[in-house]
N, C-alpha and C positions, 0 to 999 in steps of 0.2 A: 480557499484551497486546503485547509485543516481540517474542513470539517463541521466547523459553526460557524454559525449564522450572522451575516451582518446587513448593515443597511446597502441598498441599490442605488447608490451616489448620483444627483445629479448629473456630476460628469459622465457616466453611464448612459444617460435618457437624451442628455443635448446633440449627439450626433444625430438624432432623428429629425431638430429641428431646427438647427443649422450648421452651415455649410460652410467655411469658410474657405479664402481664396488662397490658401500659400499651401496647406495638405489635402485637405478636405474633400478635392477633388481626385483623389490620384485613387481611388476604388470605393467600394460599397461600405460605408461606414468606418471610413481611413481611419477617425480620429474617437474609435471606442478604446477607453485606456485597459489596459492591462495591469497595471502596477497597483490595482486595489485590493488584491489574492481573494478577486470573485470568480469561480469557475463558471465556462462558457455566459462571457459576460454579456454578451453580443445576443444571446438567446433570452438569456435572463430577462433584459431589455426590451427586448420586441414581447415576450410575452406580459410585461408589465405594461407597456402602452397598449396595447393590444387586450389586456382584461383577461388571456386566457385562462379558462379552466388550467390547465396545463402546470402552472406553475407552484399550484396547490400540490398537487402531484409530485413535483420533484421536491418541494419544500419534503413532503410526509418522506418521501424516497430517503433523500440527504439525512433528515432524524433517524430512519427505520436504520441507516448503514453506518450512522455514528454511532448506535445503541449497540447492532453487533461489532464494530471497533471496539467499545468500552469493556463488553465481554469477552472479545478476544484476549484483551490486556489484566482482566481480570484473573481468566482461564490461566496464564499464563504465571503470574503472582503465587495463585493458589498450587500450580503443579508444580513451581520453584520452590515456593514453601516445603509443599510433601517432600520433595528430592531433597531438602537442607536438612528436614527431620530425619529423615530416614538413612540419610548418609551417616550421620554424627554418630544413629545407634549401630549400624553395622546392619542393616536392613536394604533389600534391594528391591525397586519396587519394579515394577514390569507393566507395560499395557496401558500408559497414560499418555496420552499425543501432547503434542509442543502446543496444538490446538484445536479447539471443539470439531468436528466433523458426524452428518450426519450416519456415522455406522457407531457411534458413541453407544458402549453397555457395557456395567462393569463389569458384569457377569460374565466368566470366558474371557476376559481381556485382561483384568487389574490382577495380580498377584501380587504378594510378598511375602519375599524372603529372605531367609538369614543362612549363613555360611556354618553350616554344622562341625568345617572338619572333613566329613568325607563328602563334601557336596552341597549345594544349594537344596534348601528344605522350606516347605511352607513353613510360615511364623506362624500360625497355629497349630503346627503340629509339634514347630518349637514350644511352645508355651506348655502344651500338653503333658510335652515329654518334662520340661522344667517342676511343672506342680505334682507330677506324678513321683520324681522322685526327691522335692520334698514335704513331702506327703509321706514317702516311705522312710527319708530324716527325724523327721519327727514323729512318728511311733517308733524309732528306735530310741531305748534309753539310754541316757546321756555317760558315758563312764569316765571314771577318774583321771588324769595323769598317767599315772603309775599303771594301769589296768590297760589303759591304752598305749603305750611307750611303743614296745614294739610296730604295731600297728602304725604310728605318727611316724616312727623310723622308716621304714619301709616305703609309705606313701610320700615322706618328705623328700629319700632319695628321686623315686618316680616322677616326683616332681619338678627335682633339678634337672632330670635327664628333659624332661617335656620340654622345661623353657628353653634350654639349649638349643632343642629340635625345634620350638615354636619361635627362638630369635632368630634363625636362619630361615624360617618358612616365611617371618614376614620381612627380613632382609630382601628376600628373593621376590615380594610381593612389592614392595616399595618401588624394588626396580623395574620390575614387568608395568607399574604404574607410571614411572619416569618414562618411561618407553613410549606406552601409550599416547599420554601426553606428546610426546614430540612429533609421534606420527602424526596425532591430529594436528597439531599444528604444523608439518610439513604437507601435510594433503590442503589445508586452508592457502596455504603459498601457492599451491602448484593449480589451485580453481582460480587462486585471483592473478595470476599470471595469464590461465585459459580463457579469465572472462576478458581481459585486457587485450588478449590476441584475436579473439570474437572480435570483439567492438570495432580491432581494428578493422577487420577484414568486412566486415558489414559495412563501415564507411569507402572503403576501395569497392566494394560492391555498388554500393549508393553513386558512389563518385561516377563508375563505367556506366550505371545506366542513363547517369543524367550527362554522359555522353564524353566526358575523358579517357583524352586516346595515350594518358601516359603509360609506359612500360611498369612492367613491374618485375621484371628482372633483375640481377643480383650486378650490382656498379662496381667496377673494380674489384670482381671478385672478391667481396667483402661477405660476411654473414650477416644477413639481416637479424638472428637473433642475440648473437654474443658480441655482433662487432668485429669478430677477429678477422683476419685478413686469411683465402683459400690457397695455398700451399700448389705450384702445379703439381700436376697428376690427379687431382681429385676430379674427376668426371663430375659433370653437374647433368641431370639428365635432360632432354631436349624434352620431353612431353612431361611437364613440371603437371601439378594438381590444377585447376583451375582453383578462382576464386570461389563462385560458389560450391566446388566439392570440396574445401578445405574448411568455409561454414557447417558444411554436413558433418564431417572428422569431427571440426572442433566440437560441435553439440552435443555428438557421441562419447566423446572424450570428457565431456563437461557432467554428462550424465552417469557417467562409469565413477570418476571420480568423487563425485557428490553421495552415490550409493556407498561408496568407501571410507567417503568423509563421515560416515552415518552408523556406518559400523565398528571404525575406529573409536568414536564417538560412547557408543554403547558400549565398546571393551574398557576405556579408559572409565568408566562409569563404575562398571564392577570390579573394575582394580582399586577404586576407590573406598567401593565399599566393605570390599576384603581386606583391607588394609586398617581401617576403622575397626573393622570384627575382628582384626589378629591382634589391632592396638588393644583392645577393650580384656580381650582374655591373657593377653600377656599381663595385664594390670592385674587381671582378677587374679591370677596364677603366682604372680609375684605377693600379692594380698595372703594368698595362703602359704607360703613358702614362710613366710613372716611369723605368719600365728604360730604355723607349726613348731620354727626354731623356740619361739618363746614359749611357745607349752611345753617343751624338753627342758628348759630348764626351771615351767612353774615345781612348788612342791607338789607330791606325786598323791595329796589328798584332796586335789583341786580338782575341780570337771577339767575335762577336755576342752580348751577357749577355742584349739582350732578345728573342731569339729563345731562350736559352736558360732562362730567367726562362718565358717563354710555354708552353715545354714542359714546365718545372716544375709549371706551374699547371695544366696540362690531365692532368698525374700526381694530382696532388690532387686534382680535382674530379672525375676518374676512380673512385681509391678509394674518395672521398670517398661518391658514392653509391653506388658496388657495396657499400659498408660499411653505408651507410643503407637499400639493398636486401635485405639480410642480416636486418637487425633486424626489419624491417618484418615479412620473408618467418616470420619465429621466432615472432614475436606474433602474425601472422594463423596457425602452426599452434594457441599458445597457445588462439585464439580456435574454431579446428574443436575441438578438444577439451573447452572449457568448451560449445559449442553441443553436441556430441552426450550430455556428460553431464546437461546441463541438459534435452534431451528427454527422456533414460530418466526423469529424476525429475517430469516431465511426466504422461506415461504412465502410472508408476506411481503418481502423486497421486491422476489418472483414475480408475484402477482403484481405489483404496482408497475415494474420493466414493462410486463407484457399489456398493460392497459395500453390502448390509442388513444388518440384524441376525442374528446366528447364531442359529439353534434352539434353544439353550439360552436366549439373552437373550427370544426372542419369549414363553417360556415361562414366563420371571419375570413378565414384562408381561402378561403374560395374568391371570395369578396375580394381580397388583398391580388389574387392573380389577374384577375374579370378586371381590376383597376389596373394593373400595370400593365397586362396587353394592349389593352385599350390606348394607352396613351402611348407604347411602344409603336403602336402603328400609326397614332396621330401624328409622333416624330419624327413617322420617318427614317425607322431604324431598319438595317439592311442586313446586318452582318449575320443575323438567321433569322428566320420565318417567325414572327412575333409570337404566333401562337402555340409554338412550340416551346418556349419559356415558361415555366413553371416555378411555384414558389415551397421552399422543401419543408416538409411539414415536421421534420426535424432540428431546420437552423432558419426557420422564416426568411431564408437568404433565395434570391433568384438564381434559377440553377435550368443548363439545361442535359438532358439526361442523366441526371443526380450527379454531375458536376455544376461547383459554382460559377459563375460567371465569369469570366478574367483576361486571360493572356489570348483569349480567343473572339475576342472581340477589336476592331479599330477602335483609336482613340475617342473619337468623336459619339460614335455609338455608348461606349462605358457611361459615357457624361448622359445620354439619352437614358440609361439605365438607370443613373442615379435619381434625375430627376424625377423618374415615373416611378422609384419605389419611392422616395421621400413621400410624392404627393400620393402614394395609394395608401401610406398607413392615414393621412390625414382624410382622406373617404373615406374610409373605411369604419373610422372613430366618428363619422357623421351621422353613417349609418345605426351603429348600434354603439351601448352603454360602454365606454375604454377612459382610458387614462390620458386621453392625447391632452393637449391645452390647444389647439387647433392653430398653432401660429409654425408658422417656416421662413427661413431666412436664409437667399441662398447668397451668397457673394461671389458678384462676378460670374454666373451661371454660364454665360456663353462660353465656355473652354474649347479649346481644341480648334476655337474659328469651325465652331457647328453652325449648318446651314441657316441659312437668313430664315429659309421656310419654317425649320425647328425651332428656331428661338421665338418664331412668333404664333407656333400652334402652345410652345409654354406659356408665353403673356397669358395667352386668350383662357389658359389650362387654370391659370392662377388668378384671371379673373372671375372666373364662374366659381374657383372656391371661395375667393374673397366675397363675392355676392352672396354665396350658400351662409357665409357666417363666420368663416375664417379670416384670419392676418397672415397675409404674408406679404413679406418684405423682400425686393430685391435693390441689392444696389452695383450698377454697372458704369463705365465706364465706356456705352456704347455710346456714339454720334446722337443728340439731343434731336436732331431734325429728324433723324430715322429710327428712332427710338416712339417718339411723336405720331409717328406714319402706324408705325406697327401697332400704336396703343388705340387708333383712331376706332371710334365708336367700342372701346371696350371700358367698364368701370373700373378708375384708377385713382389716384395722387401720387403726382410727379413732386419731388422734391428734387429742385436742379441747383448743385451747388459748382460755382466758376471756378475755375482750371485756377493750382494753385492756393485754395482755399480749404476749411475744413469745415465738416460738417460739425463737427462738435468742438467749441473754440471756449478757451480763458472766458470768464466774465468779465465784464469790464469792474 
């Protein structure tokens, strides 16, 4: 059920070869376990006794769709990563799915960008603008303290005035972020509320077709959803929604919400990263506010530290993201590469689904029907025209118009069933190269008090296989004189243990 691969348990394969009398009986493979987290284990099974091509098939299928699981989870690392880089510098990235899909090109899709100030701006064009003017920094020449003073003066006020202006812009950004955040988390309440009220109403859907006649009206003028008690005067209207139009509502509502969920989602994204980008230049701005004080009062035959300080930083923030350009550029090839293998394993998932059966497997299943009719008519079965019974080349299970076998059948007939699919895979495996071990054991086979005629066209069914080269075993509890009669002139060994006895007893 994970996903990998494990062994096809015994316990898995013995329902084909014996029967036993306390469950065993009560439908077509009663006692194939479940609790070994092997998906469709019942299928699994028949096509391992059976030898089918088939199973090679799903094995390649099962690998080909853990392979894109693993690049799912990869895809998904990788695009967290970029979003963790890219947040921390004040970069926003655009165009990256939560996961691979075939319309994947970075080209036209992937942006990024940084917060200028007056607007979201390509980060290349940031970089551009950065090296350009310090580029024009440094072909200016460096001047003194004193030569500079005014100029520091002037810029240093400018300065205090920005951070003022820029600690209220990211006040204001902090909280439009706070915000965000709670919308998205109040629209994640109000889907899993919607999915909960779905769920329920598909089970009252389920409940009325499978034929409950309860009301679903409101008891004691209560509120089915808060509980509180309806106050009179409040009209309740007499033509309420149905059930299924209130699954249609909720779907629509679940879809509306979800697209909201999506874009709150992305607003709370770039509040983040605008927040990160006011952090960053508030630091850088405070950085220079600094130099400048302290270059007012270096001696006034010193270079200018906060012009040289200012150049520094725009070195850093230069490399800084041409570094975090790099990386980004590394992971989105990382990301072409996991999106093109992830198609091929796409494709060929495709291709392996829409494969049929091979020639040979059609041939065992034909074999596996031609055997069970056969004996469905030798038994004496009534409850539909034997030839009409078909074997589904989907769940090797007896089906008839692509339903299973079941509730539509009398008791007596089911047990008719069992027995002629037991003994068809064991022909079947006589026929051609399978896994069978050709032995069957049914216990107590006559159920349901099936007709004396059936239970002795089965002796006769299980003598010709035991003659062809098979074992099989029954052990009944029917009358030894008319057990005798029924066995007469067919090849057998009676083992008759007296009333009160066991067949398998202590040693002495």
């Amino acid at each position: 059920m994970d996903g990998s691969e494990g062994t096809l348990y015994l316990e898995c394969l013995f329902p084909y070869f014996f029967v036993e009398q306390k469950h065993g009986w009560s439908g077509v493979q009663a006692r194939i376990p479940t609790y070994l987290g092997i998906q469709d284990v019942s299928k699994r099974s028949a096509e391992f006794i059976l030898s089918l091509d088939a199973i090679d098939m799903v094995l390649e299928s099962q690998r080909v769709d853990s392979a894109i699981t693993l690049i799912e989870a990869d895809w998904k690392n990788v695009e967290r990563n970029i979003s963790d880089i890219a947040t921390r510098a004040g970069i926003l990235v655009r165009g990256i799915p939560k996961k691979p899909n075939s319309a994947w090109q970075r080209e036209g899709l992937v942006s990024l960008e940084v917060d200028s100030g007056s607007g979201w701006t390509s980060l290349d064009d940031e970089i551009n603008r950065l090296a350009s003017e310090l580029e024009e920094q440094t072909a200016q020449r460096l001047t003194s303290v004193g030569e500079a003073a005014p100029e520091i003066e002037e810029s240093l006020s400018l300065n205090q005035d920005r951070a003022t202006h820029l600690s209220i812009v990211l006040s204001s950004a902090i909280e439009d972020w706070e915000q965000a955040k709670k919308q998205v988390q109040s629209l994640e309440l109000r889907i899993e509320a919607l999915e909960e009220d779905l769920r329920k109403h598909k089970d009252a859907a389920l409940l009325q077709r499978l034929g409950a006649t309860g009301g679903y009206g409101l008891p004691d003028e209560t509120c089915p959803t808060c509980g509180q008690s309806l106050p009179d005067g409040f009209d309740i209207t007499d033509y309420p929604l149905t059930i299924e139009d209130n699954i249609s509502h909720l779907d629509k509502e679940l879809t509306t919400f979800r697209s909201m969920q999506l874009d709150a989602s992305r607003v709370a994204e770039i509040s983040q990263v605008r927040v990160f980008r006011l952090r960053e230049e508030m630091g850088g701005l405070r950085a220079t506010i600094r130099s400048q004080k302290d270059a007012l009062i270096n001696p006034s035959s010193l270079p200018d530290a906060a012009k040289l300080a200012q150049r520094l930083r725009a070195e850093e923030r230069l490399t800084a993201l041409r570094g975090i350009r790099d990386s980004i550029e590394s992971s989105i090839d990382e990301l072409d590469s996991l999106a093109a293998t992830w198609q091929q394993n796409k494709e060929a998932l495709a291709a392996l689904r829409r494969r049929e059966l091979t020639a040979a497997d059609e041939v065992k299943i034909r074999s596996l029907k031609e055997s069970l009719t056969s004996q469905l008519e030798a038994y004496g079965f009534r409850s539909l025209e034997p030839q009409s019974i078909d074997v589904s080349p989907k769940t090797y299970r007896p089906n008839h118009e692509g339903f299973d076998l079941g509730f539509d059948l009398s008791a007596s007939d089911m047990i008719r069933v069992i027995w002629s699919y037991l003994f068809s895979f064991m022909e079947v495996s006589r026929e051609f190269q399978t896994n069978h071990p050709q032995l069957l054991i049914f216990d107590e086979p006559r159920q349901q008090e099936a007709a004396r005629f059936s239970f002795q066209q089965l002796l006769k069914r299980a003598a010709e296989n035991g003659a062809a080269g098979s074992q099989v075993i029954f052990a009944t509890s029917e009358e030894e004189d008319d057990l005798t009669s029924m066995l007469m002139g067919l090849p057998h060994q009676m083992t008759s243990v007296p009333r009160g006895e066991k067949l398998i007893r202590p040693r002495a």
